[in-house]
C-alpha positions in Angstrom: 0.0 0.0 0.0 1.4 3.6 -0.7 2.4 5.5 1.6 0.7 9.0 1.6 2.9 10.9 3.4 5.6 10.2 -0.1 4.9 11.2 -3.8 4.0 8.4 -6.1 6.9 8.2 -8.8 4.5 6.9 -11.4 2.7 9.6 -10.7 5.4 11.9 -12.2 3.8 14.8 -10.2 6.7 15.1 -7.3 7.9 18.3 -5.9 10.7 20.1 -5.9 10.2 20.0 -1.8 9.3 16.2 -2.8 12.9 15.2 -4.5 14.9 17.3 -1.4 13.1 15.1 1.0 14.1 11.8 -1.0 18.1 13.2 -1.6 19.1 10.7 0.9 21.5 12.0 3.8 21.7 15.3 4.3 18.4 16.4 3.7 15.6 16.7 5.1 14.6 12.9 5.0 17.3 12.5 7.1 15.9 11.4 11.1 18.0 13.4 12.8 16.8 16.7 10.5 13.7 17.1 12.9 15.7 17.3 16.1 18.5 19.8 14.6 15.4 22.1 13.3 13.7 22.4 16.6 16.3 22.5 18.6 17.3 25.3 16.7 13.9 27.1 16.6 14.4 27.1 20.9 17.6 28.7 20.4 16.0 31.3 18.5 13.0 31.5 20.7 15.3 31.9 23.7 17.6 34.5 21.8 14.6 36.6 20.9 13.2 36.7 24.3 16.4 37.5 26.3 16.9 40.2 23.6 13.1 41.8 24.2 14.1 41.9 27.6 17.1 43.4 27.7 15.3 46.7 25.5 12.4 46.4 28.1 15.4 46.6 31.1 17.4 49.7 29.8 13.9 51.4 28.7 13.0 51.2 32.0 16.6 52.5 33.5 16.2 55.2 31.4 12.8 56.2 32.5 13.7 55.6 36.3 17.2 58.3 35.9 14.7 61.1 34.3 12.1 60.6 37.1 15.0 61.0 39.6 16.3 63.8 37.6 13.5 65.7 37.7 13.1 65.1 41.4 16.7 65.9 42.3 16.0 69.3 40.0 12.4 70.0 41.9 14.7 70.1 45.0 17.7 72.2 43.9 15.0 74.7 42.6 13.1 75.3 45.7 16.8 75.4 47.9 17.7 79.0 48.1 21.6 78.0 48.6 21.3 76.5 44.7 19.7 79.7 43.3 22.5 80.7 41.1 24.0 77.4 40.5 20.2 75.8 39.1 21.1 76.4 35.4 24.6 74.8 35.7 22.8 71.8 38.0 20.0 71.4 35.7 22.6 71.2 32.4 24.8 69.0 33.9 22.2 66.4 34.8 20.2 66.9 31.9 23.5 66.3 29.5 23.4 62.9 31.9 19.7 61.9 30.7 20.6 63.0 27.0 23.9 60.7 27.1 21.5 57.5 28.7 18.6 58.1 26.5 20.6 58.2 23.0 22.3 55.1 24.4 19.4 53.3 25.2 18.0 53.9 22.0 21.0 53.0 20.1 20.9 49.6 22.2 17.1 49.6 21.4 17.5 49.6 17.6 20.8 47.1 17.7 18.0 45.0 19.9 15.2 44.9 17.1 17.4 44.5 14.2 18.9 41.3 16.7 15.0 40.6 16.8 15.1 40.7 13.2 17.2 38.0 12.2 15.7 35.8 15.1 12.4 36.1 13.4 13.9 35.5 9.8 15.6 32.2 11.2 12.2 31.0 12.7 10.8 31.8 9.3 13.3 29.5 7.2 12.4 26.6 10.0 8.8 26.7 9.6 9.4 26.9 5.8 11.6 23.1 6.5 8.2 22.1 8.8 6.2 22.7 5.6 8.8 20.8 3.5 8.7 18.0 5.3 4.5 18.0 6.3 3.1 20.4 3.7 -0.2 19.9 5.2 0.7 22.1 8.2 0.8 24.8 5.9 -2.7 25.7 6.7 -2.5 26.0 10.5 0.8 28.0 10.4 -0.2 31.8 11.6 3.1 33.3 10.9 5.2 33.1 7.7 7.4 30.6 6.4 9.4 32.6 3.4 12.0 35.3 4.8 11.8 38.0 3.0 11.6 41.3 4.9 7.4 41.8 4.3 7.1 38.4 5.6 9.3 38.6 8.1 7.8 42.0 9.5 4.3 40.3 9.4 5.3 39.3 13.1 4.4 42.5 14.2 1.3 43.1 12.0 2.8 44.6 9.3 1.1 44.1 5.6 2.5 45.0 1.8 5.1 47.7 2.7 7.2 46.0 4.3 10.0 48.3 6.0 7.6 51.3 4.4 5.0 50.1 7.5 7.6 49.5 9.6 9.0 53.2 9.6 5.8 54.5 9.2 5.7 57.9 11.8 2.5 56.2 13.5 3.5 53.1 13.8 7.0 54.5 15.0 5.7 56.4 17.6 3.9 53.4 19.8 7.4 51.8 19.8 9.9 51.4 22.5 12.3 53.3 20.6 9.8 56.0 19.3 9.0 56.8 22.8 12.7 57.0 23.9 13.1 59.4 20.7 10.3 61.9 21.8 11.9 61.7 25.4 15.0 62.3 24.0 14.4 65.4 22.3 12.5 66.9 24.8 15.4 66.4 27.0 17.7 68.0 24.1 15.6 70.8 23.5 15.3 71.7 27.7 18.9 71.2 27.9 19.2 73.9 24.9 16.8 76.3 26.2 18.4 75.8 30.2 22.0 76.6 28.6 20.7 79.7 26.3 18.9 80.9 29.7 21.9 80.7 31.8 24.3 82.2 29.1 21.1 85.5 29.7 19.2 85.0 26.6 15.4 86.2 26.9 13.0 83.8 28.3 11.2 83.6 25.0 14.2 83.4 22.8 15.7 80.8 24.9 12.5 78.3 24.9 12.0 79.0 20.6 16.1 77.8 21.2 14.5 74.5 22.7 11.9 74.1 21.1 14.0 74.3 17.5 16.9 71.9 18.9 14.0 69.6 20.3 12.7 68.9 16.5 16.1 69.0 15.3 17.0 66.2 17.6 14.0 64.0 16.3 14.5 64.5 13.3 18.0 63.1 13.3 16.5 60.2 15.7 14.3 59.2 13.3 16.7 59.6 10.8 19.3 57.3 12.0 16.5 54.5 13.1 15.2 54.8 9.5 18.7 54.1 8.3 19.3 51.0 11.1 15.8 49.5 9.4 17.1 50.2 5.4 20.4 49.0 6.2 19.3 45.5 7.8 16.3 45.2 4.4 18.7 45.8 1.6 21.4 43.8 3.6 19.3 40.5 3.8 20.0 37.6 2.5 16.7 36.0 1.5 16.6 31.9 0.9 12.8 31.4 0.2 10.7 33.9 -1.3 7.0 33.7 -1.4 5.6 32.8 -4.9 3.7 35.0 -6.5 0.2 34.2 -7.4 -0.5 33.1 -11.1 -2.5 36.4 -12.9 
């Protein structure tokens, strides 16, 4: 009796997913192929979630050194000893916040582009699962081809690809889209607190902030935008999804 599971060579409709799984050793046929591939897709697993929370850890180090700055600051301002000293105080430790926060999201970034490749290497193992049972295919909610789209379909993204991805909206309810706002607002007070104590006018020294505060996201969102192009045109794609016949 035939066995299902295999193609019928008489049939002479076999696969080209078919003839890997019957090259002998080495392929996919091979016992031991099962094993290597989920073992594998734990190692990703794990990689991916020690990553996310590492980006989770120094997002909320960063958030916890702001609140205390702005504490410490609250105190120096109501101390009449400080009076004179509250510009210089208030630069210093908001050059400290600035320094943490474009750190955190530099390390934020590196973290999602790690994330990234994780996904893409889950990707090409469920795309081996199909090989070898192609009727999983059906039940399989994430992708098996990595391309970029597909790969970014792990966080809801459709046709677009890194164009979703970078989108301003969707940027801005990210980790590192929330760090960026912080960040500039922390560039832009630490503009306007230096203009002030250097006795610019009030006014001219917040329009200061406020100007180096876009400035600064601009050139956030600039470099992040970069990170993401970088890691799409450097990607090295195995299995591409096919395109529907028109």
């Amino acid at each position: 009796m035939d066995d299902p599971a295999r193609p019928n060579p008489a049939s002479g409709q076999a696969s080209s997913a078919d003839a890997g799984l019957l090259s002998g050793p080495g392929s996919l046929a091979d016992p031991r192929a099962i094993s290597i591939l989920t073992t594998e897709h734990f190692g990703l697993q794990t990689a991916r979630s020690l990553v996310y929370n590492e980006a989770f850890a120094r997002s909320g180090m960063f958030l916890t050194f702001v609140s205390a700055t702005l504490v410490a600051l609250g105190f120096v301002a109501q101390g009449k000893a400080f009076g004179p000293a509250v510009p210089l105080v208030g630069g210093v430790l908001l050059a400290v916040d600035l320094f943490l926060g474009v750190a955190t999201l530099g390390r934020i970034v590196s973290a999602t582009t790690e994330e990234i490749a994780a996904l893409q290497g889950m990707a090409r193992l469920r795309h081996a699962y199909v090989e070898l049972v192609p009727g999983v295919e059906p039940y399989l909610s994430t992708a098996y081809h990595d391309d970029f789209a597909s790969v970014m379909s792990a966080y809801g993204s459709r046709a677009g690809g890194a164009r979703s991805a970078q989108s301003a909206v969707h940027g801005l309810t990210t980790a590192g889209g929330m760090v960026s706002v912080i960040d500039s607002v922390i560039a832009g007070a630490l503009v306007g607190v230096v203009a002030a104590g250097l006795g610019a006018d009030l006014t001219f020294a917040a329009l200061m902030g406020l100007g180096a505060g876009i400035v600064m996201m601009g050139v956030l969102v600039g470099a992040t935008i970069r990170a993401f192009a970088a890691q799409e045109r450097n990607l090295e794609v195995r299995f591409r999804p096919t395109l529907p016949a028109a």
